[in-house]
C-alpha positions in Angstrom: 25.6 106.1 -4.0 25.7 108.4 -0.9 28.0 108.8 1.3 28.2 110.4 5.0 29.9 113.3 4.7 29.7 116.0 2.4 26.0 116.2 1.0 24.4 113.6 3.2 20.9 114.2 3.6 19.1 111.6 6.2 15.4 112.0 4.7 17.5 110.2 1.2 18.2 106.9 3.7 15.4 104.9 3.6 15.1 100.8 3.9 14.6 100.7 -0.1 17.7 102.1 -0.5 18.9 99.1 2.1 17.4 96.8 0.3 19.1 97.8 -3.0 22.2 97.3 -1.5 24.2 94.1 -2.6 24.6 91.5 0.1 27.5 91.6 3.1 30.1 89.1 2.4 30.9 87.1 5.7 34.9 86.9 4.7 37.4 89.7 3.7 38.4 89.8 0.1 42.4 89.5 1.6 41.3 86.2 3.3 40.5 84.4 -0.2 43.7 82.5 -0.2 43.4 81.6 3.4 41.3 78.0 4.1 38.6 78.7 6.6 37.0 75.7 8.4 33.5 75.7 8.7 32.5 75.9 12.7 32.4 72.5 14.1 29.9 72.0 17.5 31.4 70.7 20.1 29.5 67.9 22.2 29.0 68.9 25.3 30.1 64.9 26.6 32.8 63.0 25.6 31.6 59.7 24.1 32.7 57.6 27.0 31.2 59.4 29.1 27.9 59.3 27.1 28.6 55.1 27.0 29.1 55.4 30.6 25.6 57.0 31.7 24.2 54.5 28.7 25.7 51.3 30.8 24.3 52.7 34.3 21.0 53.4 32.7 20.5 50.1 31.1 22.5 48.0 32.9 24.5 44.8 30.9 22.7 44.7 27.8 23.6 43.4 23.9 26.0 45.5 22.1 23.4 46.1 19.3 20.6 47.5 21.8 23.6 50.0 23.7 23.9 51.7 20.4 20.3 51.7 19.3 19.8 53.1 22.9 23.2 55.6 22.3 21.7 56.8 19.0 18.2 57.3 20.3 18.9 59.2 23.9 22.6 60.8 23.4 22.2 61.6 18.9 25.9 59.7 19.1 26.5 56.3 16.6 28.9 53.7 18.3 29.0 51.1 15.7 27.9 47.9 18.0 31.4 46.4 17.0 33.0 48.8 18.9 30.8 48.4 22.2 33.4 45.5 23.5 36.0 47.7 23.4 34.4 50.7 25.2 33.5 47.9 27.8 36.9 47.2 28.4 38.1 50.9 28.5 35.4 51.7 30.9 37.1 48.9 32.8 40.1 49.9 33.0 39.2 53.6 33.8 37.3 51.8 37.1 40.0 49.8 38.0 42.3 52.4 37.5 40.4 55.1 39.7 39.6 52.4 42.6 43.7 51.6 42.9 44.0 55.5 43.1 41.5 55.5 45.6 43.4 52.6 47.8 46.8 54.4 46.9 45.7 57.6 48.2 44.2 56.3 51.7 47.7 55.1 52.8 49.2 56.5 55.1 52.9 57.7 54.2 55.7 55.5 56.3 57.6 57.8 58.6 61.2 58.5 57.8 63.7 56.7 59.9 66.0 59.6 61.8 69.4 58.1 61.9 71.9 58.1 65.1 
């Protein structure tokens, strides 16, 4: 094998030498003992959110035809069993936001100076 340095010679290089060489491992040896998790994509929405653009598409529909639609458009499985309760969290998130909302546009009392 040659190395740079001392007797190198270019011309010697060449991509059959390259192609003799064994293939690059993508891990140190040192990390062997260390468990590396594979890369996980992230989606880019959260699943409520996808069940929220689902619902605004489609409107009120059967639980079974939200997932088929979910699975088709978005790539993401909601079992249908679990569409009630997704329902009722996306409820709650519009409640919630509407009494934030109300509780933001009143105006502060005015403290009371005292005599």
């Amino acid at each position: 094998m040659v190395f740079f340095g001392e007797g190198f010679d270019p011309d010697e290089f060449s991509p059959t030498l390259a192609a003799n060489l064994p293939p690059l491992k993508t891990y140190h040896p040192a990390c062997r003992y260390i468990k590396i998790q594979p890369t996980i994509w992230r989606m880019l929405m959260k699943p409520m959110e996808l069940f929220r653009n689902a619902v605004a598409e489609i409107g009120d529909v059967s639980a079974a035809e939200l997932s088929a639609h979910l699975e088709k458009k978005h790539g993401v499985k909601i079992e249908p069993a679990f569409i009630p309760l997704f329902k009722a969290t996306l409820r709650d998130f519009e409640k919630t936001n509407k009494l934030r909302q109300e509780a933001k546009s009143i105006p502060p009392k005015e403290p009371t100076q005292a005599m």
